[in-house]
TIPA-258738 format. One line per 8 residues: their letters; for each residue x, y, z of C-alpha. Coordinates in Angstrom, 2 decimals. Example, Ala and Ser with C-alpha at 12.3 -4.5 7.8 and 13.67 -1.06 7.14 Angstrom:
% residues 2
as	12.30:-4.50:7.80 | 13.67:-1.06:7.14 .
% end
This chain:
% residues 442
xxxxxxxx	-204.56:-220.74:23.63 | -205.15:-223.61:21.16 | -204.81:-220.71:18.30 | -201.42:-220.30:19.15 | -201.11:-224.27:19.44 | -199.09:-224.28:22.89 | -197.72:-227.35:24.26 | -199.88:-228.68:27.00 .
xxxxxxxx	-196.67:-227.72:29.46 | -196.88:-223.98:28.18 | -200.55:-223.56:28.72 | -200.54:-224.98:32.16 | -197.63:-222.65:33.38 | -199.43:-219.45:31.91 | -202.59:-220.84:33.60 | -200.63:-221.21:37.29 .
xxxxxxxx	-199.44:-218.13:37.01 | -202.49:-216.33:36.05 | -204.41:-218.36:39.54 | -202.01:-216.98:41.28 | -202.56:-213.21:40.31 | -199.72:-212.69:37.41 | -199.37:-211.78:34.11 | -197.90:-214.41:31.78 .
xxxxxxxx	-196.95:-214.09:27.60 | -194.81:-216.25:25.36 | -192.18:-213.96:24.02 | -189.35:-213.91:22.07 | -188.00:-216.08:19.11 | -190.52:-218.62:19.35 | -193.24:-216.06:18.51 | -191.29:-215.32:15.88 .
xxxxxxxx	-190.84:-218.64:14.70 | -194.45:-219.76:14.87 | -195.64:-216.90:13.23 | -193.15:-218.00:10.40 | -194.52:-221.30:10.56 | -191.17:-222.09:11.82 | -190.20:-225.12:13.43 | -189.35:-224.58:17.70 .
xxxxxxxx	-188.37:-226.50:20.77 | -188.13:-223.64:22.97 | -190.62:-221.36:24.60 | -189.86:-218.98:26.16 | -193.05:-217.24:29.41 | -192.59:-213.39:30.36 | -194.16:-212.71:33.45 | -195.05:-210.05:35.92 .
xxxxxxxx	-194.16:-212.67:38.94 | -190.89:-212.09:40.36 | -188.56:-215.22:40.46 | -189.28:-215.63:44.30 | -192.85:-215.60:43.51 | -192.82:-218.19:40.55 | -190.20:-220.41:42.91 | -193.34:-220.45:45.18 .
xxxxxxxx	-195.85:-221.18:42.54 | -194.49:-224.04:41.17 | -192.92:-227.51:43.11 | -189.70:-228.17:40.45 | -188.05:-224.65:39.86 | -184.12:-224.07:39.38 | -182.91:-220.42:39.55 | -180.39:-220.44:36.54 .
xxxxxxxx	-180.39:-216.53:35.93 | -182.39:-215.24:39.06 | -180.09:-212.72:39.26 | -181.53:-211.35:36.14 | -185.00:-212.46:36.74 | -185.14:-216.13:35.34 | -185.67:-219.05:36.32 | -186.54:-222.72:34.63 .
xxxxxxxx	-189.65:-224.40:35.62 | -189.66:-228.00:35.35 | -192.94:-229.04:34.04 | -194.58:-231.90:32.50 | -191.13:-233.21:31.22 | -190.57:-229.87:30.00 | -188.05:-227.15:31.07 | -189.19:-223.56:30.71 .
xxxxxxxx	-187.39:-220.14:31.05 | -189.72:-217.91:32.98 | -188.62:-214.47:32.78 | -189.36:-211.64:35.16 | -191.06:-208.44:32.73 | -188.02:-205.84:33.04 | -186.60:-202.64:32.21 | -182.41:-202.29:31.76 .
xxxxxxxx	-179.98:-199.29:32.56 | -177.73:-198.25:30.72 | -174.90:-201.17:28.85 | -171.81:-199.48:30.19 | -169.72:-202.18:29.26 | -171.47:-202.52:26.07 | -172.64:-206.21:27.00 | -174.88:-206.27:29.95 .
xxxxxxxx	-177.22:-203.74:31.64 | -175.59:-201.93:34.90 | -179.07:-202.24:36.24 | -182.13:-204.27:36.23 | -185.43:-202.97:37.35 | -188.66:-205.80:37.68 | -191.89:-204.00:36.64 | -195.10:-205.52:35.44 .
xxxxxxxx	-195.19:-204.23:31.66 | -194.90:-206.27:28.57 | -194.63:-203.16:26.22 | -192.12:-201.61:28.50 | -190.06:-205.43:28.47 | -190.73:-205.57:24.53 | -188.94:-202.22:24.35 | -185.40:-203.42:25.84 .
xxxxxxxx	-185.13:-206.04:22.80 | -183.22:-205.86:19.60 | -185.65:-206.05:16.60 | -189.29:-205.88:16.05 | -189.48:-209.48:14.94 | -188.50:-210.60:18.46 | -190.64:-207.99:20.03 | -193.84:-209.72:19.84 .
xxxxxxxx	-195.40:-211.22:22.65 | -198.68:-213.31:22.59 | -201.09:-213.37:25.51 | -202.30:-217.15:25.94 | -205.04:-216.44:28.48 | -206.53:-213.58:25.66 | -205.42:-215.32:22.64 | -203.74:-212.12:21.29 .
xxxxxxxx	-200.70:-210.98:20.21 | -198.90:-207.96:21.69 | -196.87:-206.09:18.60 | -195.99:-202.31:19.68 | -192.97:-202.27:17.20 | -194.95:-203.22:13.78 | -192.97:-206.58:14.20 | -195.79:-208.65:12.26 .
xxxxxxxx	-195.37:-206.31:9.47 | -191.78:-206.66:9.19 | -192.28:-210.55:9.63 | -194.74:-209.74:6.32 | -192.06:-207.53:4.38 | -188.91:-209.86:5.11 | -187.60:-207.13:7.37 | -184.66:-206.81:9.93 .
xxxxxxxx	-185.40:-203.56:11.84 | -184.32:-202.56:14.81 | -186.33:-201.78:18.05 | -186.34:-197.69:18.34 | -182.73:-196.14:17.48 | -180.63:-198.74:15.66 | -177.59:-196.84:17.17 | -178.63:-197.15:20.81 .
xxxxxxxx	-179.56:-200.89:20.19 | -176.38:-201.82:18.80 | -174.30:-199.42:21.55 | -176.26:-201.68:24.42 | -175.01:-204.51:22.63 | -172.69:-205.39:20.61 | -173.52:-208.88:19.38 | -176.78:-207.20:18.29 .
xxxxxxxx	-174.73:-206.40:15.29 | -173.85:-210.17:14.45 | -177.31:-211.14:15.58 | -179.05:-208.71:12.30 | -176.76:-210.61:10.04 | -177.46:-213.89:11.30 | -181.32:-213.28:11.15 | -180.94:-212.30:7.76 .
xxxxxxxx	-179.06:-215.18:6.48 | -181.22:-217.44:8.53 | -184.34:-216.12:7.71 | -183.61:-214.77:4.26 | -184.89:-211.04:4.95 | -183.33:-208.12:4.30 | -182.10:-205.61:6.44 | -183.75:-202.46:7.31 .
xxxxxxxx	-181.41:-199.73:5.59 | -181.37:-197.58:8.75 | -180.31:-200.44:10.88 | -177.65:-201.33:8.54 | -176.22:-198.32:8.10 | -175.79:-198.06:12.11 | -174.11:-201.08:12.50 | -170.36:-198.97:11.53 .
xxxxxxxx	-170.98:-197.08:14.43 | -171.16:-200.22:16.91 | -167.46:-201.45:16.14 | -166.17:-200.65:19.27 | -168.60:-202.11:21.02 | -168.13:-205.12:19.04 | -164.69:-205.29:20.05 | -165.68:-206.25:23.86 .
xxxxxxxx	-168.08:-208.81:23.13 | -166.73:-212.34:23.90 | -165.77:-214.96:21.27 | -168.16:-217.41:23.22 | -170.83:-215.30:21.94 | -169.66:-214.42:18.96 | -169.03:-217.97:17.77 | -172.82:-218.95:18.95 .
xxxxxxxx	-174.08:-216.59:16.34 | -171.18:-217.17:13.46 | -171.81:-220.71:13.59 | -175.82:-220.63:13.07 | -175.13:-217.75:9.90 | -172.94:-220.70:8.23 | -175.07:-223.03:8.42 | -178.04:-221.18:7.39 .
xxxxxxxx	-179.45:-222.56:3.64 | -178.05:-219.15:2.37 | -175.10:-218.00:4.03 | -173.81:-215.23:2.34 | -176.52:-213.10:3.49 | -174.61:-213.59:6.49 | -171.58:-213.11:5.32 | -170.75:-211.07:2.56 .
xxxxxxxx	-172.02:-207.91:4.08 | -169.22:-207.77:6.86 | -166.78:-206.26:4.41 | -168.80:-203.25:3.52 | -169.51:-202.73:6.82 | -166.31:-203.05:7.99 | -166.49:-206.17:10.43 | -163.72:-208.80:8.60 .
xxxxxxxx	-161.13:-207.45:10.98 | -163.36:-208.47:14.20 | -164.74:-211.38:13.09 | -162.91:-213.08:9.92 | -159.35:-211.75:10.55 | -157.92:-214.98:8.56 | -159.62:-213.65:5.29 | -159.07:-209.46:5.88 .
xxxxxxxx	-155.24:-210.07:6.08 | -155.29:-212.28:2.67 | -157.45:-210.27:1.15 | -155.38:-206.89:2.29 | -151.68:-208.57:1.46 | -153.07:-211.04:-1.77 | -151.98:-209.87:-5.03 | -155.11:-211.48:-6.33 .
xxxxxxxx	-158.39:-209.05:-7.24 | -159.69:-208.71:-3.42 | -163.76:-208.13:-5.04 | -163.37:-211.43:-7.05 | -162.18:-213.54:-4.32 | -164.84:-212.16:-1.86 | -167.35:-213.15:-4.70 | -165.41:-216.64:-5.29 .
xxxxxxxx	-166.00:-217.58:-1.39 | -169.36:-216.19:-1.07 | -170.73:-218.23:-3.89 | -168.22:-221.16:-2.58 | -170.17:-221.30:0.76 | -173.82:-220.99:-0.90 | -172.85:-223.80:-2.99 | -171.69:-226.07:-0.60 .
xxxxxxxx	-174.58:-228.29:1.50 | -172.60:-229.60:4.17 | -171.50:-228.83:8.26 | -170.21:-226.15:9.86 | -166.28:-227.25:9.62 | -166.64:-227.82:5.53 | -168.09:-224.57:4.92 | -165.76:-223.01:7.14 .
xxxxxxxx	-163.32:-224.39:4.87 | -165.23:-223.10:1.68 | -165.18:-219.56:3.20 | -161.04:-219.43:3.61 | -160.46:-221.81:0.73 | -158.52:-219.21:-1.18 | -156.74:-218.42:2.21 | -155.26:-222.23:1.94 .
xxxxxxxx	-154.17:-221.64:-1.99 | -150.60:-222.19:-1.65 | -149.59:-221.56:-5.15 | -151.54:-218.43:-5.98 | -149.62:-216.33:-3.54 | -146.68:-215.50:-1.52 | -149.32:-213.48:0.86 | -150.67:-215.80:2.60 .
xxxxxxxx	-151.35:-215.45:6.56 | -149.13:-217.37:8.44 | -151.08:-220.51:10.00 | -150.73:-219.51:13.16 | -153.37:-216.55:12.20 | -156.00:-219.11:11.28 | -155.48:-220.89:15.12 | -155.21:-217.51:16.66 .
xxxxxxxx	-158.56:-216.78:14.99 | -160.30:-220.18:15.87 | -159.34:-220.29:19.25 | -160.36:-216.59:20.10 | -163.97:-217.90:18.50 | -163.85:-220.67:21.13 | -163.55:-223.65:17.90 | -163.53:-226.88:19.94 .
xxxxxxxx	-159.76:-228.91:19.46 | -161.74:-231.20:16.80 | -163.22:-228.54:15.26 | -160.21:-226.75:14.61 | -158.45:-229.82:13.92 | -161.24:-230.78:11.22 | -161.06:-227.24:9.60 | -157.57:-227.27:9.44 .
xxxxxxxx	-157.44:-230.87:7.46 | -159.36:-229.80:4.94 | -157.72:-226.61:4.39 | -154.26:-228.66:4.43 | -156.10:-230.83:1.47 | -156.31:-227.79:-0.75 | -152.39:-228.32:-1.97 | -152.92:-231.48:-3.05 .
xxxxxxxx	-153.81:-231.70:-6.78 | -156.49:-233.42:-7.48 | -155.56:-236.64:-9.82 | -157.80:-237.23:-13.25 | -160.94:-239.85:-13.08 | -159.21:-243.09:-14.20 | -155.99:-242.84:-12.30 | -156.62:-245.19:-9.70 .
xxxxxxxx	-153.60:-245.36:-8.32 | -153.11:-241.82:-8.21 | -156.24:-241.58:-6.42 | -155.58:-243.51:-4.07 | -152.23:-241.52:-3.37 | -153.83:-238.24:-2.97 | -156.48:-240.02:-0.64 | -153.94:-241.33:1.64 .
xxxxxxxx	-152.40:-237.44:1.65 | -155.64:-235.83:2.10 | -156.84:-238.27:4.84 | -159.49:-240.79:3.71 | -162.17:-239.75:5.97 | -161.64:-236.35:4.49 | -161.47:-237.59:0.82 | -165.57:-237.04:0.01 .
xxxxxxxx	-165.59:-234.21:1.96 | -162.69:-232.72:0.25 | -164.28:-233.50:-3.54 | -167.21:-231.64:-2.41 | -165.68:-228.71:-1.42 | -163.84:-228.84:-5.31 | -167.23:-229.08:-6.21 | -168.53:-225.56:-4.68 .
xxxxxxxx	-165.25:-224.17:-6.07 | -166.10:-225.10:-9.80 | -169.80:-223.97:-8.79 | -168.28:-220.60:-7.60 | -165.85:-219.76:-10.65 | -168.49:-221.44:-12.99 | -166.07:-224.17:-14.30 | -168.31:-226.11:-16.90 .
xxxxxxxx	-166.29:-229.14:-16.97 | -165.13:-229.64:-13.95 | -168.67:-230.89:-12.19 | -168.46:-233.99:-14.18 | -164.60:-234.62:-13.58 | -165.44:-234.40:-10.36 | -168.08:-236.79:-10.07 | -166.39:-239.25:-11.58 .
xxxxxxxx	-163.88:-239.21:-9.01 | -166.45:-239.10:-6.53 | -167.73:-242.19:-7.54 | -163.94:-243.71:-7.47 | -163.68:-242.78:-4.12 | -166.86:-244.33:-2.67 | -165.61:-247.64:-4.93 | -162.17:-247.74:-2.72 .
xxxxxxxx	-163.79:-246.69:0.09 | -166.53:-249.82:-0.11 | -163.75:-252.00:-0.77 | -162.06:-250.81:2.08 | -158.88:-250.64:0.23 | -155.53:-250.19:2.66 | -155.12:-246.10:2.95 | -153.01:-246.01:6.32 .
xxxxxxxx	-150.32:-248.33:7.58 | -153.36:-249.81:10.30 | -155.12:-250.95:7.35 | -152.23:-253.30:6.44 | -152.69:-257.24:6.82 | -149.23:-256.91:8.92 | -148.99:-255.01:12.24 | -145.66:-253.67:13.60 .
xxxxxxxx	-145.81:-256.53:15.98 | -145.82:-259.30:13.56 | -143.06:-257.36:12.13 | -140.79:-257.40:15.33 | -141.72:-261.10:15.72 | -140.86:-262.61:12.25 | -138.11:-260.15:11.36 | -136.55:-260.33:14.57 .
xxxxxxxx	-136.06:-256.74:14.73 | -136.50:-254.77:17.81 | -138.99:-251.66:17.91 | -138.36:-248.18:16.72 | -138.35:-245.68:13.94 | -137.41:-248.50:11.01 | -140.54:-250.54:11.90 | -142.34:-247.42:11.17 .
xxxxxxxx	-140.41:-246.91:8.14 | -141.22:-250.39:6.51 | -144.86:-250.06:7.15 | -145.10:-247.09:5.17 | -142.91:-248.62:2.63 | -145.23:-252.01:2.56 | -148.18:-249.55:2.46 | -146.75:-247.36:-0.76 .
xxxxxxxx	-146.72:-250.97:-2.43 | -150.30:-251.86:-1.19 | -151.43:-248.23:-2.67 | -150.38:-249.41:-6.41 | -151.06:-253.07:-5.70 | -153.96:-254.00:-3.66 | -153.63:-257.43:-3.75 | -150.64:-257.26:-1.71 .
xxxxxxxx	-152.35:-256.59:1.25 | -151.86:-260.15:2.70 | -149.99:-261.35:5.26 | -147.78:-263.52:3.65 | -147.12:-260.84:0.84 | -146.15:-258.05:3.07 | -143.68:-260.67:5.38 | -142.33:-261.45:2.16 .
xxxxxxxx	-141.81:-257.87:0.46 | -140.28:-257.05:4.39 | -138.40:-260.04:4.08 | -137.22:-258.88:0.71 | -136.74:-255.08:1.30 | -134.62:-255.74:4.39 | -132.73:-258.28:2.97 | -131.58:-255.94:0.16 .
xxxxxxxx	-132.69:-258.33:-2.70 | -133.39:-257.80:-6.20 | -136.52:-258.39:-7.17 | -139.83:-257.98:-8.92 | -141.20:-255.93:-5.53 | -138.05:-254.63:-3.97 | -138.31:-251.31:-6.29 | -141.61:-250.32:-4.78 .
xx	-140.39:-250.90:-1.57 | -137.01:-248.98:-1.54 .
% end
């Protein structure tokens, strides 16, 4: 066991279960992963014990899939998925097995998964591993193969299909050509997988160090229309050359070393373009699309800012004041974020001067930002209260109007942003008078 370096909570649960008469085997992913060298959290025990039987060998068990033959041991402040060894029926539905039969083989449980690299099983109590598929080979040669027929694996499932490309983005390993060239065939099947699951895979392919290994095989194989709609329709209705903006957004996301949300943005940055073309999906595609892939309401919100940032023109390094303008437009908490997303586009088209333009801003924005220079009306020295009070004025829509007027002054004058100076430039702006401030402020 100490081969396979097993936490101390693994080896005793394989160790109960073997006193009490059962097979047990660490399966799955983290087989995978610590054959890779990978780092894991999870470990995941096959065994020939039915969940009954394991609820019995062990004090702290909860039954969260019993049903389908798991259950979580509590052990040694760990939590464990002990799975039941199984054989499925037939995926009728094209998401779960009809039936579920309990048997006591490891090859025969091997056999239901999707690829050989996650059909490996290691036997603690033997120190050996278990590899019917060739799955250490393909772990050798980089390879994303698919258990048996690629066709039946992907019919079964349909998520099986996002699952290869996320592996191979993840992993950075190729795809075996016969599996790839069934994934076409598993469309439909697609089709009735939820966007729950869906999402769970999409998300970890962003973020993996190389993305568009992920991603830019879904056109050839036909999957934009089930899983990036936003991007098919511009790419279908855009005027632009469809092969060079593909390119432009596969190289945008590589480029771009940041969260899920900002490379989201990278990937349907030409989608946002509002000046290219007249083609663009209506906005309501892009929240049709994010809620059917189950984006939280601050994900979506966060995607959707930055997108919104890409009509803004960037100012030139030097203009402060202009800067400052186009951060209070783009949102100042979005304003580094934003740069670095103009960043992975000069990257992507291979815009030679634009890296250093850009960093020069970047480095004007973290100087406003340390100064914490007033951005937004609640940055002002003067609250809408303090208005009411000195002004005598009662609240509504023209208190709301002088703060962003006092604010367009702070923008090109800093240090303006005091109390006195704003009552007075109120004073002044509401009064009607002529003077030195009154043009900035009407």
């Amino acid at each position: 066991m100490d081969d396979f370096a097993l936490p101390a909570p693994v080896r005793e649960l394989c160790l109960e279960l073997h006193k009490a008469g059962f097979g047990a085997w660490i399966v799955g992913g983290c087989v995978r992963d610590r054959l890779l060298g990978r780092p894991l959290s999870d470990w995941d025990v096959a065994t020939s014990a039915t969940p009954q039987q394991v609820q019995k060998t062990f004090r702290r068990v909860i039954p969260t899939g019993i049903e389908h033959g798991t259950v979580t041991v509590l052990l040694q402040g760990m939590s464990l998925e002990v799975t039941t060894l199984r054989s499925e029926g037939p995926y009728t539905d094209g998401r779960r097995p009809d039936r579920v039969d309990f048997h006591g083989d490891i090859e025969a449980d091997l056999a239901r998964r999707d690829f050989t690299i996650n059909a490996i099983a290691y036997e603690p109590l033997a120190a050996r591993l278990i590899d019917p598929f060739g799955g250490v080979g393909d772990l050798r040669a980089r390879c994303i193969r698919a258990v048996g027929d690629p066709r039946a694996r992907f019919q079964e499932d349909g998520l099986r299909v996002v699952r290869a490309l996320r592996f191979a983005a993840v992993l950075d390993f190729a795809i075996d050509p016969d599996t790839r060239e069934a994934i076409p065939s598993a469309l439909q099947t697609l089709q009735r997988v939820s966007g729950e699951r869906i999402r769970v895979e999409l998300f970890k392919a962003i973020l993996a160090p190389k993305p568009s290994l992920a991603f830019a095989p879904m056109r050839d194989l036909g999957l934009l229309p089930l899983l990036l709609r936003p991007m098919e329709v511009f790419l279908r209705a855009s005027a632009l050359d469809p092969d060079a903006v593909w390119q432009r957004s596969m190289a945008r996301i590589d480029a771009l070393e940041a969260g899920a949300c900002d490379r989201w943005a990278a990937l349907l940055w030409d989608v946002a373009a509002l000046s290219e073309t007249e083609a663009r999906p209506r906005p309501a595609l892009l929240e049709e699309w994010m809620r059917a892939l189950r984006f939280s309401n601050q994900e979506k919100n966060e995607v959707q800012a930055l997108l919104a940032a890409r009509a803004h023109a960037l100012p030139r390094a030097g203009e402060v004041v202009a800067l400052r303008r186009w951060m209070r437009a783009v949102g100042k908490v979005y304003a580094e974020r934003v740069l670095a997303l103009w960043q992975a586009e000069a990257q992507a088209r291979a815009d030679a001067e634009a890296p250093a333009e850009l960093t020069s801003l970047q480095r004007e924005v973290e100087g406003i930002v340390s100064r914490n220079e007033a951005l937004e009306t609640r940055d002002l020295a003067l609250g809408g209260r303090e208005l009411m009070t000195a002004l005598g004025m009662a609240a509504g829509p023209e208190i709301g109007r002088m703060l962003e007027r006092l604010l367009d002054a702070v923008i090109a004058r800093p240090e303006l942003n005091r109390a006195e100076s704003l009552l007075a430039l109120a004073r002044e702006g509401r009064e009607g008078k002529d003077s030195d401030h009154t043009s900035e402020l009407c």
